[in-house]
Phi, psi and omega in degrees: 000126180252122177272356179274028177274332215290116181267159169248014159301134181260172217238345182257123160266027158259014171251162234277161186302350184279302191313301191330261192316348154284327189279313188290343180276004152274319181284003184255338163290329193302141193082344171256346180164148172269123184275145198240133192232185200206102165296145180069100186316329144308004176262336184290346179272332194287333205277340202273335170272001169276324186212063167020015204255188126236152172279134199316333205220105164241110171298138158225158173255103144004299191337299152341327159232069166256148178305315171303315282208272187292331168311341199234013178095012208279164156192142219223136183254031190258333162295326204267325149255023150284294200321292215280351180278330184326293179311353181275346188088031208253160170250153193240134198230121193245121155231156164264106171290056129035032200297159193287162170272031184170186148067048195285182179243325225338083162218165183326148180078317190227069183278195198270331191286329178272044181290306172287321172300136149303314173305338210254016185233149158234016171293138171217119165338292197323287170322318172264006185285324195245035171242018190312021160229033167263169169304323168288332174302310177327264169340279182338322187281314147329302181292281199315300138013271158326312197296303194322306193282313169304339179288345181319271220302295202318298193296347205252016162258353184088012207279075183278148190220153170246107220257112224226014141019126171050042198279159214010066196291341196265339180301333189061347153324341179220144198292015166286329190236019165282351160271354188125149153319315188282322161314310240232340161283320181305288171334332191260335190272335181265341161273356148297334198267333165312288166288312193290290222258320176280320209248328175095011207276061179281004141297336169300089156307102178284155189224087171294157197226031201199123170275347181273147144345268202312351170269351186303127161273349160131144154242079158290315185224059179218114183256293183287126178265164169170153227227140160253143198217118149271067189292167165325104179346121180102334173285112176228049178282137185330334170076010172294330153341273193317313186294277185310324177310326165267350165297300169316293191346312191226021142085002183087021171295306186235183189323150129232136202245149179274092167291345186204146144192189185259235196304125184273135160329152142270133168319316187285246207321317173313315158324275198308322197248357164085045162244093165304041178289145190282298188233137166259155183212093182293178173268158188279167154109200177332301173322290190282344227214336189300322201096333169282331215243317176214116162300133160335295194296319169294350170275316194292349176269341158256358147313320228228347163327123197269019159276317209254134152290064164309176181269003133301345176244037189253116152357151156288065184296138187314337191258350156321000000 
């Protein structure tokens, strides 16, 4: 692997000294050890009491303040723990679960909260992209809008966050990514000129989230790749395929990270086969807690892995 391609440069040259300094410490890590993450804050006392560690990386989701979301009573603690885990020395990893912004379907099987799937919808992306004076064009702008003032909050707390936007859009399951690659790149290229350029949001570490070619949005406004992977309950096989697919993507330039999985790598066969994800992060519910997808006893041997990075072996960062 030649690690001096791995650039730590972000791709915004306004951001900010915290991003900065998160980013060189994954790119001076990458290739040395797997950061070990947890989607959901509610999750850090079972893992700590289970495997004595907490994970390096903790995922929170947006969703709650989608707008289609809060119109309808939604209401969200994620900023306010993203905030506190930050203060933990904890690192923070953001996706947005998206409800569309209008044309919800809400009947049974498709209610308004299940709003971010493509069935549960009829908005189309394609349609409001090459419509900038519809109502559907509005709304999108309105949402991002909506997104900006907690990306607000985060940033004016010192808060870098590595920010996963439209994630896994080539599945086409959720409705950013039922039209095709260009929609769903064009979107992604006006919430960076959006998030960046309008709003100033220079906490963001951007994280693409899709391995074909054709969905890639360049990378001008991409510092990190990362691919979600749900093996067979129990596979804790390394995932290189997936791993060399995103290498290719970006030529061996940049970070590439397992943003969402189940059944966790093994460390040792990630060692042994030179597949370098910066960080993994399971999903919550059954994945962490079930027993099928990771036994107590396999979390506590990679919690406890001279491979792996917990939050106790996270820098002493300048804004502690």
């Amino acid at each position: 692997m030649t690690e001096q391609k791995i650039s730590s440069n972000l791709v915004n040259k306004d951001a900010t000294s915290e991003a900065r300094e998160l980013m060189k410490y994954l790119a001076e890590r990458y290739g040395k050890g797997v950061l070990s993450g947890q989607q959901d804050y509610g999750n850090l006392n079972w893992i700590n009491e289970n495997t004595g560690r907490k994970p390096a990386v903790i995922g929170f989701d947006l969703m709650d303040y989608s707008p289609s979301r809060t119109e309808r009573g939604a209401i969200s603690q994620e900023i306010r723990d993203a905030i506190a885990w930050h203060r933990q020395g904890g690192i923070v990893t953001l996706c947005w679960h998206w409800n569309a912004p209008a044309n919800l379907i809400n009947e049974p099987g498709k209610e308004w909260w299940r709003g971010f799937y493509t069935d549960a919808t009829t908005y189309d992306l394609a349609s409001a992209l090459a419509h900038p004076e519809s109502e559907e064009y509005t709304l999108l702008i309105r949402d991002i809008d909506a997104i900006a003032v907690h990306l607000q909050e985060l940033k004016e707390a010192g808060v870098p966050v590595l920010f996963r936007p439209l994630h896994e859009a080539e599945g086409g399951w959720f409705w950013w990514g039922a039209k095709g690659p260009e929609p769903a790149k064009q979107l992604y290229r006006l919430m960076y000129d959006q998030l960046v350029n309008k709003y100033g949001l220079g906490n963001l570490i951007w994280v693409w989230n899709s391995e074909k070619p054709d969905w890639y949005p360049g990378d001008d406004v991409v510092d990190i790749v990362s691919v979600d992977v749900y093996p067979e309950a129990g596979d804790h096989s390394p995932l290189a395929k997936r791993y060399e697919n995103l290498r290719e993507l970006v030529n061996d330039s940049k970070i590439i990270a397992l943003a969402e999985n189940g059944s966790i790598p093994d460390p040792k066969q990630m060692k042994e086969q030179g597949v370098h994800w910066s960080w993994f992060c399971t999903w919550t519910g059954e994945f962490l807690q079930g027993g099928n997808h990771n036994t107590v006893a396999y979390l506590k041997e990679v919690y406890n892995s001279e491979e792996v990075i917990t939050l106790d072996q996270l820098p002493k960062w300048s804004w502690r």
